[in-house]
C-alpha positions as CSV (number, residue, x, y, z in Angstrom):
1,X,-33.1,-6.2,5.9
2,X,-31.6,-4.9,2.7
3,X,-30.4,-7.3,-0.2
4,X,-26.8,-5.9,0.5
5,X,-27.0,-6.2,4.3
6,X,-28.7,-9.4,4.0
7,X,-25.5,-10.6,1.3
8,X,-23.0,-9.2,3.6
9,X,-24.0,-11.4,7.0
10,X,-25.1,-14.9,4.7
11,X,-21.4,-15.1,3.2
12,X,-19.8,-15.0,6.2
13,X,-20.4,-18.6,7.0
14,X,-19.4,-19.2,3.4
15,X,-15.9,-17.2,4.1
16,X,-15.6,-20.0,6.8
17,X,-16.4,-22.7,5.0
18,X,-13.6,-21.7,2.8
19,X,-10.9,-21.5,5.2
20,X,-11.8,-25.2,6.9
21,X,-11.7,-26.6,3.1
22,X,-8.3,-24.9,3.0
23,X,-7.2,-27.0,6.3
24,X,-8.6,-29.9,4.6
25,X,-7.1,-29.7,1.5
26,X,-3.1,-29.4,3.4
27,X,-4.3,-32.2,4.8
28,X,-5.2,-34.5,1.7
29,X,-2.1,-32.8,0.0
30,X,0.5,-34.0,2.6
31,X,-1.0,-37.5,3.0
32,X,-1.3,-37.7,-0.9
33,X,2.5,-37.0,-1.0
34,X,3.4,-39.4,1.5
35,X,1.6,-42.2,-0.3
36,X,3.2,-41.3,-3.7
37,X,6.9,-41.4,-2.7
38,X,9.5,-39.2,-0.9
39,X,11.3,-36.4,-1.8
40,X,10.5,-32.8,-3.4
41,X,9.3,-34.4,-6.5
42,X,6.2,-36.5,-3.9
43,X,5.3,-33.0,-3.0
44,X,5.3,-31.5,-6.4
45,X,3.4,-34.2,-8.5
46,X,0.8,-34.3,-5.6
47,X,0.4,-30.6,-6.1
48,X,0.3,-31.2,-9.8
49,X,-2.6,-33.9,-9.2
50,X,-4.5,-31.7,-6.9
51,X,-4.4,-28.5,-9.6
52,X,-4.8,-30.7,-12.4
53,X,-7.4,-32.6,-11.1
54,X,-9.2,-29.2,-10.2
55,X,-8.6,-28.0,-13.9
56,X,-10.3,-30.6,-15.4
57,X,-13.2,-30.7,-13.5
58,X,-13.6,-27.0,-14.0
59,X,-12.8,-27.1,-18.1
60,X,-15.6,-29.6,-18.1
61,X,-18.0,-27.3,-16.3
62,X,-16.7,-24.1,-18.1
63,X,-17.5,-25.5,-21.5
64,X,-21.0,-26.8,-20.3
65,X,-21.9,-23.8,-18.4
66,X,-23.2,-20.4,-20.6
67,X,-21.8,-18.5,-17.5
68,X,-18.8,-20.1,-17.6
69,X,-18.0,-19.4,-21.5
70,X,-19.1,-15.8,-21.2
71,X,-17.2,-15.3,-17.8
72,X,-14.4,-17.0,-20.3
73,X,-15.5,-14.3,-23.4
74,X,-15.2,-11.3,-20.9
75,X,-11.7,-12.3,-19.8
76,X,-11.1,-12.2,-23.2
77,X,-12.6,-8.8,-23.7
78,X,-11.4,-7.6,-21.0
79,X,-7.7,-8.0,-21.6
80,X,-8.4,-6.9,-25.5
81,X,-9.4,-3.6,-23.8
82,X,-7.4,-2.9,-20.9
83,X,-9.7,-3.2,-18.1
84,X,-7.9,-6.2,-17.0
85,X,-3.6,-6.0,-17.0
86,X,-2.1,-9.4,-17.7
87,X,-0.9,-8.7,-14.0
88,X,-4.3,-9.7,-12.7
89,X,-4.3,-12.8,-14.0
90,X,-1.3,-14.0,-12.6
91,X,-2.8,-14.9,-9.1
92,X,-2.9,-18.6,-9.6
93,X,1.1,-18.3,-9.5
94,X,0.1,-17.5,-5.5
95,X,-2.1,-20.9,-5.2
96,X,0.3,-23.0,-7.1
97,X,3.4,-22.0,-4.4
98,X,0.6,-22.9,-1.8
99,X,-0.4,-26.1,-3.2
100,X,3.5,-27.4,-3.7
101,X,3.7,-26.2,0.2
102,X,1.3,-28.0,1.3
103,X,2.7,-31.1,0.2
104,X,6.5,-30.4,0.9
105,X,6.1,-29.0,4.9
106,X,2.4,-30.2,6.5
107,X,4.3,-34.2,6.6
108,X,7.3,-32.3,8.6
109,X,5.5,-29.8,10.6
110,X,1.4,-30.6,10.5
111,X,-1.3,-29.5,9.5
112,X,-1.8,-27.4,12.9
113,X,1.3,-25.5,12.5
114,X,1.3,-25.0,8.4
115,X,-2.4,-23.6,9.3
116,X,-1.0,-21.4,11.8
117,X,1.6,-19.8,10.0
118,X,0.1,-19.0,6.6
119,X,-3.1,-17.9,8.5
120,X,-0.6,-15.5,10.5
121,X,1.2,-14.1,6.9
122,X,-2.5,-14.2,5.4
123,X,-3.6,-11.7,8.0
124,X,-0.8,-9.2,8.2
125,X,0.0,-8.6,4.6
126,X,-4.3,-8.5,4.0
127,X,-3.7,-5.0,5.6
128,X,-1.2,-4.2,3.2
129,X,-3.1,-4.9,0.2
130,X,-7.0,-3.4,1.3
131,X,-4.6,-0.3,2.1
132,X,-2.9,-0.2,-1.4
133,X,-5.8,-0.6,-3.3
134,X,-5.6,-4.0,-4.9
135,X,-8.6,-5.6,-4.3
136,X,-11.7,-4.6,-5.8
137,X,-13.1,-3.6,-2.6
138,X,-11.0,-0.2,-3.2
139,X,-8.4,1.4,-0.6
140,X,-9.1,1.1,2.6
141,X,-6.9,2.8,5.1
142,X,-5.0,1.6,8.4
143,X,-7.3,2.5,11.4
144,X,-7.1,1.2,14.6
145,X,-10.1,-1.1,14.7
146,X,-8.4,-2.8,11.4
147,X,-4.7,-3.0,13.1
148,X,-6.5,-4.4,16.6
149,X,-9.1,-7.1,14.1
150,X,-5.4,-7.9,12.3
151,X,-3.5,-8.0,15.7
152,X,-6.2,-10.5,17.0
153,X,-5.9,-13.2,14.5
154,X,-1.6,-13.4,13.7
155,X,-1.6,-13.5,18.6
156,X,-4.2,-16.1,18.1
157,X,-2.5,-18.3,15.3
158,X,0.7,-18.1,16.9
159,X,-0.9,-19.0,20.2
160,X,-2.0,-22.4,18.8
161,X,1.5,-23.0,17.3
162,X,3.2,-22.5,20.7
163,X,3.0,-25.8,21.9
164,X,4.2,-27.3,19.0
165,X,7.1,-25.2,18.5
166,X,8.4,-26.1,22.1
167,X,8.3,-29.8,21.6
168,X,9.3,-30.0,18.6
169,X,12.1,-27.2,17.2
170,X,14.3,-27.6,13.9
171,X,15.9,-25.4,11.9
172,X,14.2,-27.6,8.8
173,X,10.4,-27.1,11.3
174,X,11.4,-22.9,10.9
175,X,12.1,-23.2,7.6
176,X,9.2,-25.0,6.4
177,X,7.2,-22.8,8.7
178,X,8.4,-19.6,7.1
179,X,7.5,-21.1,3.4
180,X,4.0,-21.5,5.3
181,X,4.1,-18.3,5.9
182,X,5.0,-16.8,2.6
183,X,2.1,-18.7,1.0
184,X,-0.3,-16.8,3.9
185,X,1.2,-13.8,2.3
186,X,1.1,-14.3,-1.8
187,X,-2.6,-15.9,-0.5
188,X,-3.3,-12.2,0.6
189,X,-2.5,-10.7,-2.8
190,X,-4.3,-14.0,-5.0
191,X,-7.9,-13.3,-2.8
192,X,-7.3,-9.4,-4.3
193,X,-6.1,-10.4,-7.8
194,X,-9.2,-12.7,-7.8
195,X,-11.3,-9.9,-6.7
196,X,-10.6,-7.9,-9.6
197,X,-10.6,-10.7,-12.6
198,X,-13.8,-11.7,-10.7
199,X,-15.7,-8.4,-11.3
200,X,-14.4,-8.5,-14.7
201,X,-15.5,-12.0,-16.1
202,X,-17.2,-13.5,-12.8
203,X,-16.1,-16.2,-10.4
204,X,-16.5,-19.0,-12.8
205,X,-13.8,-18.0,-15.3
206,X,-11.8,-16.7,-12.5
207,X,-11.2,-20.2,-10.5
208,X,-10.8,-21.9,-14.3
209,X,-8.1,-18.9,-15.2
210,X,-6.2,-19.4,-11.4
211,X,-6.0,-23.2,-12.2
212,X,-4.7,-22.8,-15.7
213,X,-1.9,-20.8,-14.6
214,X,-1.1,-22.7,-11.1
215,X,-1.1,-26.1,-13.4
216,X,1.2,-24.7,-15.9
217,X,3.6,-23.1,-12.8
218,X,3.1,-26.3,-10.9
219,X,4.6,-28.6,-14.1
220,X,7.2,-26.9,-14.5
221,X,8.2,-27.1,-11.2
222,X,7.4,-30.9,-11.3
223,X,10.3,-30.7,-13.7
224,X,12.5,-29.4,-11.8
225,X,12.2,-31.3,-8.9
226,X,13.8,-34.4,-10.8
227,X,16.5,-33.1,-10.6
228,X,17.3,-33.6,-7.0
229,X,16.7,-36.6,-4.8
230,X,13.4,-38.4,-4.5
231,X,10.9,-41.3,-5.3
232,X,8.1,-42.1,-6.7
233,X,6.4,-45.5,-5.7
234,X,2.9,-45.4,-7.8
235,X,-0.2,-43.5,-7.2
236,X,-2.3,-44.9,-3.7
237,X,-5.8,-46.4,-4.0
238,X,-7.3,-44.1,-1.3
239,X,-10.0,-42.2,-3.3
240,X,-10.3,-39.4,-0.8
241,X,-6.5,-38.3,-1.6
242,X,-7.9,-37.0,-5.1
243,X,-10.0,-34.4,-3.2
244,X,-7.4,-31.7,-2.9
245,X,-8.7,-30.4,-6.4
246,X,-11.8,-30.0,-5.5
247,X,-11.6,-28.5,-1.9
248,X,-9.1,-25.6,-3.6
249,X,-11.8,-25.1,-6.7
250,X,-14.1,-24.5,-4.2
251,X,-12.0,-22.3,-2.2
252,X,-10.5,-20.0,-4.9
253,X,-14.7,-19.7,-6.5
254,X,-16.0,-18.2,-2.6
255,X,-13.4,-16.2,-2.2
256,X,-13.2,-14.6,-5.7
257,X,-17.2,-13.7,-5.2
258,X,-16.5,-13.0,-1.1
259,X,-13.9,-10.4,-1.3
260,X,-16.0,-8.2,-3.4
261,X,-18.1,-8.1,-0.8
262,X,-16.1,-7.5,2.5
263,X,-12.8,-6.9,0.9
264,X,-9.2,-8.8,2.0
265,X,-9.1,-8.2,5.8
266,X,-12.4,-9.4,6.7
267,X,-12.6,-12.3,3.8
268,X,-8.7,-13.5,5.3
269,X,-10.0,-13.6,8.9
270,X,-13.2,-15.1,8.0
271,X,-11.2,-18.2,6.6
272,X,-8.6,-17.8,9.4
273,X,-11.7,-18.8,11.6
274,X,-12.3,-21.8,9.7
275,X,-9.1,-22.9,8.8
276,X,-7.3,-22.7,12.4
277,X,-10.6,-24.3,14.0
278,X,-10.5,-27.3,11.0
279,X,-6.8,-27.8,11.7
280,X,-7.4,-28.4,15.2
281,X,-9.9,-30.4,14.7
282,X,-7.7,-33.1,12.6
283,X,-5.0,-32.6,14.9
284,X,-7.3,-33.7,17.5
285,X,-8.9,-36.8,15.9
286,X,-5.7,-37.6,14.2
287,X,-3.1,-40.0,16.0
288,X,-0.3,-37.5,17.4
289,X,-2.2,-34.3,18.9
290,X,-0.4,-31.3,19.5
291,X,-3.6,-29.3,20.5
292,X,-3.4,-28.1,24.2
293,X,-5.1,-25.0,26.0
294,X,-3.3,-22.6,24.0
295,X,-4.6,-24.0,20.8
296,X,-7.8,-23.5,22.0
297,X,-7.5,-20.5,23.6
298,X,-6.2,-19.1,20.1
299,X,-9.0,-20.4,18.3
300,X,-11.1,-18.6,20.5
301,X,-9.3,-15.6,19.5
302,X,-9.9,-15.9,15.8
303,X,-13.3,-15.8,16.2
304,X,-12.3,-12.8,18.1
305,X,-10.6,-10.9,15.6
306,X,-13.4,-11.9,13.2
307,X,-16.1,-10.3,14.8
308,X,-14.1,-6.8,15.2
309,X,-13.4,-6.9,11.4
310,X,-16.9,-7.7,11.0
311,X,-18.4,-4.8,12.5
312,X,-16.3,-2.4,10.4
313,X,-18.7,-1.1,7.9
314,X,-18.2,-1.3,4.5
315,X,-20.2,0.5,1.5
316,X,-23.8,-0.8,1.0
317,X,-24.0,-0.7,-3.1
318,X,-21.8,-3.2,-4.6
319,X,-18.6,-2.7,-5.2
320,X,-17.9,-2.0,-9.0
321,X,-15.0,-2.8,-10.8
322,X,-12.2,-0.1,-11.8
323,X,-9.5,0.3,-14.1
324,X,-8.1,3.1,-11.4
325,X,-4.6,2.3,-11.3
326,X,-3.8,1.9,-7.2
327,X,-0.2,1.8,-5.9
328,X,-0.3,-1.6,-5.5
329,X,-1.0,-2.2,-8.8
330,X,1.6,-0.4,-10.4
331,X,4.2,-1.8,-8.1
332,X,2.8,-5.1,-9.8
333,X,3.0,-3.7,-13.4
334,X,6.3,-2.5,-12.6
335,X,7.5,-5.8,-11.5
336,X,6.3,-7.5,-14.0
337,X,8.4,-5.1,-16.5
338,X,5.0,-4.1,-18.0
C-alpha cells in the first residue's frame, strides 16, 4: 500500500475520534454551566473556562515544543508575506460561537439533539465550502455521489432527533436547535480555515492561533452577558468538568491535519459518525433517554453516508497549499472589508 493510501484509510478512525470528543465535550460544557450558575453568563464563563483552559495548555506546549515555535514563526511569515489573509485566521471566531452553544442549549435540548442539529448544518454547508474552494483540499465540485454521501448524513441526524422533537416541542427547543445548527455551519467553514493556516504554519500553531482568537471572542462575550439576568454560584469540585479544553484542543489539532487529507465533506461526515454515535451513547447511559429505533436507525445511516464519501477518490500527492484566491475566499475578504 502507498504512504498516501496508507494515510488516507488510518485517519479515518482519527476523523471519528474527533467527532465523539466533540459529543463529549457539549456534554462537559452543559453540565459545567449547570454547576456554575444559571443564566447566559453560566453558559458563557463555562465557554470561557473550556477555551481558556485549552489556551493555556497549548501556550505551554507551544513554547516547549520547536514545532510549535516554528509553526508559530511561519504564521508570522506567512502573514508578513501574503500567503496567509488575516481572513484565515479568523476561524476560531467559528469554535468560540460553538463553545458558548454548547453551554447555553445542550441543558435545554441535550446533548442528542444539539449533536443532531449541528452535525445536520455541518454536513450541508461542507458542500458549499469543498465547492468554493476554501479548504486546502482545492474545489471540488457538486456531483451526485457527493449530494447522495451529504443527503445520507443531514436524513440520518434528523432521524435521531425525531423522537425527541415530538415529545418534547418549544419554540425556545427550535430556537436553541437552530443556534445548533448554525454552529454545524461556521464549523464547516473553521475545518477549511484550519485547513489552510494548517498547511501554512502546521497543526500545532493552528489549534494555539483558533484558541487565542475563540478566548478573546469568548471574553468579550462573557462581558456582555452581565448585562442580562443570571448567576454565578462558585466553580464545582468535579474535575472532569475542566475537560472541555482539552477534548476541543484535541479536536480542532485532527481536524486541521485531517482535512488536508480528505477535504471538508468526508472530514464532516467522518466526525458526524462519531459525534451522533457518542451522543447516543450518553443519552443512553445518562438518566432521561431519548434514544429509540429511529436514533439508531440514523446512526446506522451515518456510517452510511460515510462510507459513500469515502469511496470518492481524492488526489494521491499531498495536497499543497495555495495562495489561489477561490470564490469563497474573496467573499470572505470582501466581508471582512479587506
Amino acid at each position: 500500500m502507498r504512504r498516501s493510501s496508507l494515510r488516507r484509510t488510518s485517519s479515518v478512525p482519527l476523523m471519528v475520534l474527533g467527532g465523539a470528543l466533540v459529543a463529549c465535550q457539549s456534554q462537559i460544557n452543559s453540565r459545567l454551566a449547570h454547576g456554575l450558575g444559571s443564566g447566559l453568563r453560566s453558559g458563557a464563563l463555562a465557554a470561557v473556562i473550556s477555551f481558556g483552559s485549552g489556551l493555556v495548555l497549548l501556550s505551554i506546549i507551544v513554547t516547549l515544543s520547536p514545532a510549535g515555535r516554528r509553526g508559530a514563526r511561519q504564521l508570522r511569515e506567512g502573514l508578513r508575506t501574503h500567503r496567509l489573509r488575516p481572513v484565515e485566521l479568523v476561524g476560531g471566531l467559528c469554535g468560540a460561537f460553538f463553545a458558548a452553544c454548547q453551554g447555553i442549549t445542550v441543558g435545554t435540548i441535550g446533548v442528542a439533539l444539539f449533536i443532531v442539529a449541528f452535525t445536520a448544518g455541518q454536513a450541508g454547508t461542507s458542500l458549499a465550502v469543498d465547492y468554493l474552494g476554501i479548504s486546502p483540499h482545492g474545489k471540488q465540485a457538486i456531483t451526485t455521489p457527493r449530494v447522495v454521501a451529504a443527503a445520507f448524513a443531514v436524513v440520518a441526524v434528523f432521524l435521531t432527533a425525531a423522537e425527541r422533537l415530538a415529545s418534547d416541542a418549544s419554540l425556545l427547543a427550535a430556537f436553541f436547535t437552530a443556534l445548533a445548527l448554525v454552529a454545524g455551519s461556521l464549523s464547516a467553514l473553521q475545518q477549511a480555515l484550519n485547513g489552510r493556516v494548517a498547511a501554512a504554519g502546521g497543526p500545532l500553531a493552528t489549534t494555539w492561533n483558533n484558541f487565542v482568537v475563540g478566548c478573546t471572542a469568548l471574553a468579550g462575550f462573557l462581558a456582555v452577558s452581565f448585562i442580562v439576568h443570571g448567576r454565578i454560584d462558585g466553580l464545582p469540585h468535579t474535575w472532569w468538568l475542566y475537560l472541555g479544553g482539552l477534548c476541543g484542543m484535541t479536536f480542532i489539532w485532527l481536524a486541521s491535519w485531517t482535512v488536508r487529507i480528505h477535504g471538508v465533506l468526508v472530514l464532516g461526515l467522518c466526525t458526524i459518525a462519531g459525534q451522533v454515535i457518542t451522543a447516543e451513547l450518553i443519552d443512553v447511559l445518562g438518566s432521561d433517554s431519548h434514544v429509540g429505533v429511529l436514533g439508531v436507525v440514523g446512526g446506522a445511516l451515518t456510517i452510511v453516508g460515510v462510507v459513500i464519501a469515502l469511496r470518492l477518490r481524492p488526489p494521491d500527492k499531498p495536497i499543497e497549499f495555495t495562495t489561489e484566491r477561490s470564490i469563497g475566499l474573496d467573499v470572505l475578504d470582501r466581508t471582512s472589508g479587506r
